[in-house]
C-alpha positions as CSV (number, residue, x, y, z in Angstrom):
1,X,189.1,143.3,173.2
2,X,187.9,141.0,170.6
3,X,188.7,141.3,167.2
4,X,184.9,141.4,165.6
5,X,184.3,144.1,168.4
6,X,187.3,146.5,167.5
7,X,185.8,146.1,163.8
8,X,182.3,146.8,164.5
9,X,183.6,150.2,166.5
10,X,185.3,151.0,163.6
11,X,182.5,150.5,161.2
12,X,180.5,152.6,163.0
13,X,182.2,155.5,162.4
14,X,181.7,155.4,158.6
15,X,178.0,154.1,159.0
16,X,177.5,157.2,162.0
17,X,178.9,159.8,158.7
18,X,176.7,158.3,156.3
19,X,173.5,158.7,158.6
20,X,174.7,162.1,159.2
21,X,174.8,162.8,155.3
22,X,171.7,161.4,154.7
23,X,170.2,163.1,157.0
24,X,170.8,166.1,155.6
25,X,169.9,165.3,152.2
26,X,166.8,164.4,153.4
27,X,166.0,167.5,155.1
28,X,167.1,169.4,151.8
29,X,165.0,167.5,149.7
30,X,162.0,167.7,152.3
31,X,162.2,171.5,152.6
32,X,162.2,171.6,148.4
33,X,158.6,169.9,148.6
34,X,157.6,171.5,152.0
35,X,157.1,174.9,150.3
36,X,153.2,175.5,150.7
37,X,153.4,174.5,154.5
38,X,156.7,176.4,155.7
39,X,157.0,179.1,153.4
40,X,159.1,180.0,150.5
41,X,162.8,179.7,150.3
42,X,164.4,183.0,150.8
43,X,168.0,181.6,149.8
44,X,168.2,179.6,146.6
45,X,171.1,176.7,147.4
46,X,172.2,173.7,145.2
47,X,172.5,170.5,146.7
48,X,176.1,170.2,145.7
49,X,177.2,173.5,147.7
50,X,174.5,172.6,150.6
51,X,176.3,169.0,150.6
52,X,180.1,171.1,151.0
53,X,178.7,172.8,154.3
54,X,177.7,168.9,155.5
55,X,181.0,167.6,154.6
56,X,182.4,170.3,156.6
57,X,180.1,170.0,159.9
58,X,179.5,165.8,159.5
59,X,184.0,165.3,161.1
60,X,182.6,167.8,163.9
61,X,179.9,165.7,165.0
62,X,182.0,162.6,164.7
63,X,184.4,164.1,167.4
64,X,181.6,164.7,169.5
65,X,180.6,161.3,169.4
66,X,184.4,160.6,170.0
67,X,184.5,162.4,173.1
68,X,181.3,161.3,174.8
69,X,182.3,157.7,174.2
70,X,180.6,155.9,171.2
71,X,183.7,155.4,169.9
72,X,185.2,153.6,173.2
73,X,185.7,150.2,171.8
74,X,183.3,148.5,174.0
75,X,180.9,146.3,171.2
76,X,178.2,145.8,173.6
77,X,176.9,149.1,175.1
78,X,173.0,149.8,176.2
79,X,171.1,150.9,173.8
80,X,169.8,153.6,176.3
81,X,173.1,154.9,176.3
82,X,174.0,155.5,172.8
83,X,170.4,156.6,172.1
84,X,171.1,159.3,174.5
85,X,175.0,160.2,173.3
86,X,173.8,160.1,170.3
87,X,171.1,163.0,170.8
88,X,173.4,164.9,173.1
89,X,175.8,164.6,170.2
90,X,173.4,165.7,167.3
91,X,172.2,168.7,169.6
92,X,175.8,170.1,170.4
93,X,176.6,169.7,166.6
94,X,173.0,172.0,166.1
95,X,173.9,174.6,168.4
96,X,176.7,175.1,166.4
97,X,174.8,175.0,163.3
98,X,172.7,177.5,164.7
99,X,175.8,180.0,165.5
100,X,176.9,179.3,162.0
101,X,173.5,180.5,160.8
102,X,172.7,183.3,162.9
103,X,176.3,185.0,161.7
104,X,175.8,183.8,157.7
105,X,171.8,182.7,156.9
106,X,172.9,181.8,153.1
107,X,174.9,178.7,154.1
108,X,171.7,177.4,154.7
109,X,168.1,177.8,152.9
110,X,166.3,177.9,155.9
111,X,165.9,177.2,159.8
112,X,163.7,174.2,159.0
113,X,166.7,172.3,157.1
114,X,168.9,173.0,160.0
115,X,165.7,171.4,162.9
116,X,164.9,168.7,160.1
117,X,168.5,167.3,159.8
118,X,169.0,167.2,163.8
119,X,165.5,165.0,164.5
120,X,166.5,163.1,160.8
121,X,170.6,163.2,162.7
122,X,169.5,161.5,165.7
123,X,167.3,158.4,163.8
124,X,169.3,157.6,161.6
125,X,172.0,157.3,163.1
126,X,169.9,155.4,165.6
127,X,169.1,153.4,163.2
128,X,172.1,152.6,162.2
129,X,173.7,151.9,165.2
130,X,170.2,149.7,166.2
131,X,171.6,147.7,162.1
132,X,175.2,147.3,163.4
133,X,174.1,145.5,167.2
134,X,171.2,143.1,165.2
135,X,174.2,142.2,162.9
136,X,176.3,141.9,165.9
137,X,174.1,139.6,168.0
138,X,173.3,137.4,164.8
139,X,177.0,137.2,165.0
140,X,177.2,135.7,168.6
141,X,173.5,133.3,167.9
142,X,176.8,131.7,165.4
143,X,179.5,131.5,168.4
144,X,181.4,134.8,166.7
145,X,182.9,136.9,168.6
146,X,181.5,135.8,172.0
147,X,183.8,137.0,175.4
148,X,184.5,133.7,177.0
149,X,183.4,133.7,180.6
150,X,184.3,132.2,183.7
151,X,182.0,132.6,186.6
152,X,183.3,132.1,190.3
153,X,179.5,131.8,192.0
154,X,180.5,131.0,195.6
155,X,178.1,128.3,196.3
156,X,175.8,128.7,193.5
157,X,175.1,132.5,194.8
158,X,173.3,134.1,192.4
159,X,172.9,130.9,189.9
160,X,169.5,132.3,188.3
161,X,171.5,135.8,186.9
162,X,173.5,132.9,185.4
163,X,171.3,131.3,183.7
164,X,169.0,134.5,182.4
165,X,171.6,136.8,181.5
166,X,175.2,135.6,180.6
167,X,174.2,132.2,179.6
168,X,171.9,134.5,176.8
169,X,174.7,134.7,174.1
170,X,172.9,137.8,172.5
171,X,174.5,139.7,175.7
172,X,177.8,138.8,174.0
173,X,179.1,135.7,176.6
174,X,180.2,132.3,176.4
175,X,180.1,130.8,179.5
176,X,183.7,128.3,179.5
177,X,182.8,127.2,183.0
178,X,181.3,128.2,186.7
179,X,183.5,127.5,189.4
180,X,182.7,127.2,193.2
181,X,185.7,129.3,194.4
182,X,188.1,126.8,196.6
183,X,191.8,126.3,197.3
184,X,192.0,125.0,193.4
185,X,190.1,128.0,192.0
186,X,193.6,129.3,190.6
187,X,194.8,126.5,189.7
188,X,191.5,126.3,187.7
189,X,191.9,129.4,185.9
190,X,195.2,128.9,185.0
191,X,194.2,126.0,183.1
192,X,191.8,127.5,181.3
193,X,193.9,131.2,180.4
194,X,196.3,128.3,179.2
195,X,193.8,126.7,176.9
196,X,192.6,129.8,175.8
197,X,189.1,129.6,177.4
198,X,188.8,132.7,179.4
199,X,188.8,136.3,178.0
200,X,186.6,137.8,181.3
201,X,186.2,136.9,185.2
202,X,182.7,137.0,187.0
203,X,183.1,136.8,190.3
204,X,179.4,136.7,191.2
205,X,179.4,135.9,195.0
206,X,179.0,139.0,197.3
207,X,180.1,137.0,200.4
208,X,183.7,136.4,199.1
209,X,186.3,137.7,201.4
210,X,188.1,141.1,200.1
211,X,191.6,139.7,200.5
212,X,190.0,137.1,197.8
213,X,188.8,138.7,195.7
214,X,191.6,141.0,195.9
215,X,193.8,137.8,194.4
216,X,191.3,137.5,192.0
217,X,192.1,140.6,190.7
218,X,195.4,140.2,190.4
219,X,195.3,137.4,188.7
220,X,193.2,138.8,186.0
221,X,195.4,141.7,185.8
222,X,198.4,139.6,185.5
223,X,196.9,137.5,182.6
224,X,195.6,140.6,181.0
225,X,191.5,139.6,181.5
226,X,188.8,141.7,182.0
227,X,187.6,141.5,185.6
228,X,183.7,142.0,187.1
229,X,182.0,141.4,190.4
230,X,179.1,141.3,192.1
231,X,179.6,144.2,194.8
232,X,177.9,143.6,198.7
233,X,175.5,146.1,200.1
234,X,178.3,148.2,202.1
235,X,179.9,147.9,198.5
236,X,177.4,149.5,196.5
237,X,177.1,152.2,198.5
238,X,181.3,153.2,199.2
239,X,181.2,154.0,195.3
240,X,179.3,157.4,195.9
241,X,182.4,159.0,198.1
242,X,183.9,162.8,198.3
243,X,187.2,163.5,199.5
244,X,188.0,166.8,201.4
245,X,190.7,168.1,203.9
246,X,190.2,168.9,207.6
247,X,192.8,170.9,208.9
248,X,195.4,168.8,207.2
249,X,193.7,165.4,207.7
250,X,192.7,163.7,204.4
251,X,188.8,162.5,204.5
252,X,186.5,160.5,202.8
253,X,182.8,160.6,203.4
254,X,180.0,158.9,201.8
255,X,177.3,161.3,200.6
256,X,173.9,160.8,201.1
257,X,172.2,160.9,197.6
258,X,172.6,163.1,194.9
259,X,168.8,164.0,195.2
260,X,169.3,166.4,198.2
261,X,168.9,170.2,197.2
262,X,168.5,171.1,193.4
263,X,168.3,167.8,192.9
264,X,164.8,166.9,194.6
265,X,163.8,170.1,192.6
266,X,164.7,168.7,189.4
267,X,163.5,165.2,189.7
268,X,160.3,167.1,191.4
269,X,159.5,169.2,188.0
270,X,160.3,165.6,185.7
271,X,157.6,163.7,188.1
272,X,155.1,166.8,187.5
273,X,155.6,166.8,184.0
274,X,156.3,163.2,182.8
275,X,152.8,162.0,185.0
276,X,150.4,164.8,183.6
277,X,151.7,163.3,179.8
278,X,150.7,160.1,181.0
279,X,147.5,160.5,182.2
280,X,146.6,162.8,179.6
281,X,147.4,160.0,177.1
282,X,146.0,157.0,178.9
283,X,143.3,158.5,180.1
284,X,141.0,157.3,177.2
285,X,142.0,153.6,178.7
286,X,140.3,154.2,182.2
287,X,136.2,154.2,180.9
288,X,137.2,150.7,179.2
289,X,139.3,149.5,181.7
290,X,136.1,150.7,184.6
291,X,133.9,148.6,182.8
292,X,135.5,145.8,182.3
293,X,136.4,145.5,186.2
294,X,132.6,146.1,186.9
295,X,131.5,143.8,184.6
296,X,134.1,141.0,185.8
297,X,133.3,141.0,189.4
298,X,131.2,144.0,192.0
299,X,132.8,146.3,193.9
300,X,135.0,149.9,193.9
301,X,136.8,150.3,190.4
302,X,140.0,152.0,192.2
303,X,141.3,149.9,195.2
304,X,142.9,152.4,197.3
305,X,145.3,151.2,200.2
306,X,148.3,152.5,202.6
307,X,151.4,151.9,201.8
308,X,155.1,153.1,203.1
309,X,156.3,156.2,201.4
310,X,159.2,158.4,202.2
311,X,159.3,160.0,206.3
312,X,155.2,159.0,206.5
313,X,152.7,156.3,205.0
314,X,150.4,157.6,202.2
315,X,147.0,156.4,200.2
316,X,147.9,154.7,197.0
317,X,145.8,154.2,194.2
318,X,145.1,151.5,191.2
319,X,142.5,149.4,189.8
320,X,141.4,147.1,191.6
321,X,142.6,143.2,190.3
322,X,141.1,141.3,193.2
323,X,137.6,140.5,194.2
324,X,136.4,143.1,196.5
325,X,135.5,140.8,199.3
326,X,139.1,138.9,199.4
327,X,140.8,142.5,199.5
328,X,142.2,143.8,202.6
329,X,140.9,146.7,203.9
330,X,137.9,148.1,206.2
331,X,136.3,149.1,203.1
332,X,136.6,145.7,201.2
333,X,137.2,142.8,202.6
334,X,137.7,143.4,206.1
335,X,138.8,140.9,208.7
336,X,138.1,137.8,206.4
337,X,140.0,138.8,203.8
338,X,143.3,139.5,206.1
339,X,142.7,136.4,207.4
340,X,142.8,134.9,204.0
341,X,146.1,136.7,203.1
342,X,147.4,135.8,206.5
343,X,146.6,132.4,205.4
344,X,148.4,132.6,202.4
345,X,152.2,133.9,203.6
346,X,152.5,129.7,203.9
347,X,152.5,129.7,200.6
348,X,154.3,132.3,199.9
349,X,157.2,132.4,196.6
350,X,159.3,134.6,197.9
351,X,160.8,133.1,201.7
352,X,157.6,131.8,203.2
353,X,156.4,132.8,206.6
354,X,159.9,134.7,207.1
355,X,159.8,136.2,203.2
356,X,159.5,140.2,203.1
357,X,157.1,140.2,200.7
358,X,153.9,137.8,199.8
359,X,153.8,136.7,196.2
360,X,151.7,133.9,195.2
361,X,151.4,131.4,191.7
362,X,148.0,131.8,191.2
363,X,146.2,133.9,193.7
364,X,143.0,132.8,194.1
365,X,141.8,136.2,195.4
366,X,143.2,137.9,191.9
367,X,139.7,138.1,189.2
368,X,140.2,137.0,185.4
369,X,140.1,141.1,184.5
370,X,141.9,141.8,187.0
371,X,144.9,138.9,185.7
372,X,145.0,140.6,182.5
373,X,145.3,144.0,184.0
374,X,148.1,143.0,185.8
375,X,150.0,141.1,183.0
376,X,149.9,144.3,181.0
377,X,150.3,146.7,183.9
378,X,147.4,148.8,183.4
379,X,146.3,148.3,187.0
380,X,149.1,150.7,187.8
381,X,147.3,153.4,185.8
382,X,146.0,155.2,188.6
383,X,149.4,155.2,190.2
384,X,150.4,158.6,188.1
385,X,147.7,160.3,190.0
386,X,149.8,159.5,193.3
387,X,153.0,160.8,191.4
388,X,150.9,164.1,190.5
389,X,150.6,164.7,194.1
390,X,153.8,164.5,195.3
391,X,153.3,160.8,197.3
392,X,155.3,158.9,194.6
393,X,157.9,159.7,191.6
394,X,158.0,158.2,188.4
395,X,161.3,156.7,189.3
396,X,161.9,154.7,193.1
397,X,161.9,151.7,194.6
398,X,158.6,150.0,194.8
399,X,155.9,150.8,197.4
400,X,154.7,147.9,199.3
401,X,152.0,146.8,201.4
402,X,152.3,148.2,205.0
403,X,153.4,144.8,206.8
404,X,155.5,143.5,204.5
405,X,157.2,147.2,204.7
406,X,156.8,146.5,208.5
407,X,159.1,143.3,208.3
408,X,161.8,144.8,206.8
409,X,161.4,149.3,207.3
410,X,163.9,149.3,210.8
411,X,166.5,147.5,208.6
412,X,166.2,148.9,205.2
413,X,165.8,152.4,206.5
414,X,167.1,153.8,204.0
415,X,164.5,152.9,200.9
416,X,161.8,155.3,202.8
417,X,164.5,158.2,202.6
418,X,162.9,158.6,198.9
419,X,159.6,158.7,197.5
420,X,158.8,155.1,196.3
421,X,157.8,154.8,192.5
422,X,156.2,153.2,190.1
423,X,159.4,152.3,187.6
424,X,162.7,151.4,188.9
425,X,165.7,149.5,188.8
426,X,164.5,146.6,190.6
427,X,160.9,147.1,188.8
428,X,162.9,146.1,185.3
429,X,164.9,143.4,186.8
430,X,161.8,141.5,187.6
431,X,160.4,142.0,183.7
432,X,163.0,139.0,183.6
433,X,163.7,137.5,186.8
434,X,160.4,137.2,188.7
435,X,162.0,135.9,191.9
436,X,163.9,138.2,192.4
437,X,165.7,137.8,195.3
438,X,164.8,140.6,198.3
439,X,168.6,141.2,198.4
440,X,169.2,142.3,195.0
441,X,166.4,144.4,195.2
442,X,168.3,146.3,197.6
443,X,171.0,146.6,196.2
444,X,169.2,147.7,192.9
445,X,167.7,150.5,195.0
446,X,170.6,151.4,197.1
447,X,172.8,152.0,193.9
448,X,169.9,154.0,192.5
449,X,169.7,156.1,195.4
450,X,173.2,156.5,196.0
451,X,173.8,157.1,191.7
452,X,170.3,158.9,191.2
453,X,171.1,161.1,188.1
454,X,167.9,163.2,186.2
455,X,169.6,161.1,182.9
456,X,169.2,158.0,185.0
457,X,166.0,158.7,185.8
458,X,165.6,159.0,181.8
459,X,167.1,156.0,180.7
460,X,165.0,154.2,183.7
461,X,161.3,155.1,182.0
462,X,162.8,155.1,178.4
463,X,163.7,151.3,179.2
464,X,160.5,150.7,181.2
465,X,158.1,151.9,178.7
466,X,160.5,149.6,176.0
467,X,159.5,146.5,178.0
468,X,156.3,147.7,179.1
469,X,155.3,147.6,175.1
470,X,157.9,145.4,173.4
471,X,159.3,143.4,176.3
472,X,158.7,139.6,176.8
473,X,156.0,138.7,178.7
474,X,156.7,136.3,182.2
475,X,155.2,133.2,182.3
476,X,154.9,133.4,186.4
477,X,151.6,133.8,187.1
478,X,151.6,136.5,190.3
């Protein structure tokens, strides 16, 4: 634990209380002026005595915050995360509010005071917390506070997460050196614990024998450093175990996914509501977007295709990017344009003739419109018609194109045993790493399906709709 990270836990206590009080001010002030729209104040209170009550409730929200963990003394947590602590928080704090008020309605002046200072609660202390990280990673841009890495990488095995994620010092890192592990890898790393160069261990190659790695750990224990891996397929999946006894016989079994039963239900009724919102409020887009791709090049407006879903193949939907004629399908293209795309797999970015999936710099089949439509995503519009209907879920891995699915579906079974969707773990990792390599997208998926949570789902789309609007934009041209 660094130093500048133990203080900026503990200044966000003080700064989490002073969003809290403001908060409430504000609501008490608002309500004051609010009088002609909400109604008139049945219970006359000063701000002094409504500022007592605050002062009582503001420690009791603290301790929540305590106890689900903003106050763990990790400096560098997801924003996702706190955003949603911090509104889990808020609410248990207003549900006690609420108690407080339905026993004794003159500590307040109102309900709307008491629904004014949870919504003003939760961004301000948002916004607080949102000051305190920008402080923070102006912090590490000056080499302050940064945890000094060392990265074991095997070979060079996964070099590019290297070099776009811990060699970005606003995730908090100082790379001291990379090492490919060997007989002298220890001898290595005690010279730089000695020189005081190494505060964390990365051991970033998923090939690495256990018994090594095992060492590893033990060395980092011994020397008191933090420790972190990149985990193997079989690896990802052994973290989603239950233990249970039969007939005296200890056993551990890894479950299937936490989407079977109530589950599927809930993440069923998100899909149903979270797509009918979005096409509601993009719908305006498709007339502008339909024109555009008429006026670019002829043909259909939606391109509609097969791809592999979950137990059986399904029709997906978007707007159509590519000229009509150089899209596959009996309704487009036909024959030449599968003999085009056949054509291009030796070209292909992602493994060439062997690759699972065909991505191309450049694709001369893709129209000007239809470039900018996939740059900004709006291609995928149509998509939340196919998660309306049950093919797809918000949330999944991605759907592909039915032979690159047939190259890899006997292998990877187990991506089809959910509905594929149009955000996703993997989706978000390629916002930065456009190559990403077809391995990690498994794994991304596996852990997903193995970890699948209806908060996970949450923080998933809350981060996808972050980058799909504020995000940088890639420079690959696919």
């Amino acid at each position: 634990m660094k130093k500048t990270e133990l203080i900026f836990n503990l200044i966000s206590i003080p700064v989490d209380a002073i969003m809290l009080i403001l908060a409430g001010i504000a609501s008490f002030y608002l309500r004051q002026h609010s009088v002609e729209i909400v109604g008139p104040i049945i219970f006359q209170l000063q701000l002094s005595q409504f500022l007592l009550v605050v002062y009582k409730i503001v420690p009791v929200l603290l301790i929540f915050f305590a106890f689900l963990g903003l106050y763990n003394l990790k400096g560098t947590r997801k924003f996702t995360t706190e955003f949603g602590k911090i509104t889990i928080g808020v609410s248990l704090g207003l549900l006690i509010v609420m108690l407080l008020f339905f026993f004794n309605q003159s500590i307040f002046p109102s309900r709307f005071i008491i629904l004014a200072t949870w919504g003003l609660g939760i961004i301000l202390v948002v916004f607080g917390r949102l000051a305190i990280k920008l402080i923070q990673q102006l912090l590490f841009l000056k080499n302050i506070g940064l945890h000094k890495l060392i990265i074991i990488n095997g070979y060079r095995h996964n070099a590019e997460i290297v070099e776009r994620v811990y060699k970005n010092k606003r995730y908090g890192y100082e790379v001291s050196g990379e090492l490919e592990f060997s007989e002298r890898t220890f001898e290595q790393l005690e010279k730089f614990y000695q020189s005081g160069k190494i505060d964390e261990i990365l051991q970033a190659n998923p090939a690495l024998p256990e018994e090594i790695n095992l060492k590893l750990v033990q060395f980092a224990r011994n020397k008191g450093l933090s420790f972190s891996f990149v985990p193997n397929l079989f690896e990802v999946q052994r973290n989603n175990v239950e233990m249970y006894n039969l007939h005296g016989i200890p056993v551990i079994a890894l479950k299937n996914t936490p989407l079977d039963g109530w589950g599927k239900v809930s993440k069923r009724i998100l899909d149903i509501v979270t797509s009918a919102i979005c096409l509601i409020i993009t719908s305006p887009f498709f007339l502008f977007i339909a024109i555009a791709i008429k006026l670019g090049s002829q043909g259909k407006i939606i391109y509609s295709a097969t791809r592999g879903g979950q137990g059986k193949d399904f029709k997906f939907y978007k707007f159509r990017s590519m000229f009509s004629h150089l899209s596959v399908g009996d309704e487009y293209g036909g024959s030449k344009a599968a003999e085009m795309r056949r054509e291009l797999w030796q070209k292909n970015e992602r493994g060439g003739l062997e690759g699972p999936f065909l991505k191309i710099k450049g694709d001369p089949r893709v129209t000007k419109v239809g470039r900018f439509l996939r740059k900004t995503k709006l291609d995928e519009l149509p998509q939340f018609w196919n998660v309306l209907k049950g093919d797809m879920s918000m949330v999944g891995p991605r759907a592909h194109v039915l032979d690159e699915v047939d190259r890899y579906r006997n292998r990877y079974r187990r991506m089809f045993s959910i509905k594929p969707g149009i955000f996703g773990m993997s989706q978000i990792a390629q916002v930065s790493w456009p190559d990403l390599p077809f391995e990690e997208e498994i794994k991304l998926n596996t852990y997903y399906i193995e970890n699948w949570s209806i908060w996970l789902d949450i923080k998933i789309l809350v981060k996808s709709f972050f980058l799909l609007f504020y995000g940088a934009r890639t420079r690959e041209d696919y």
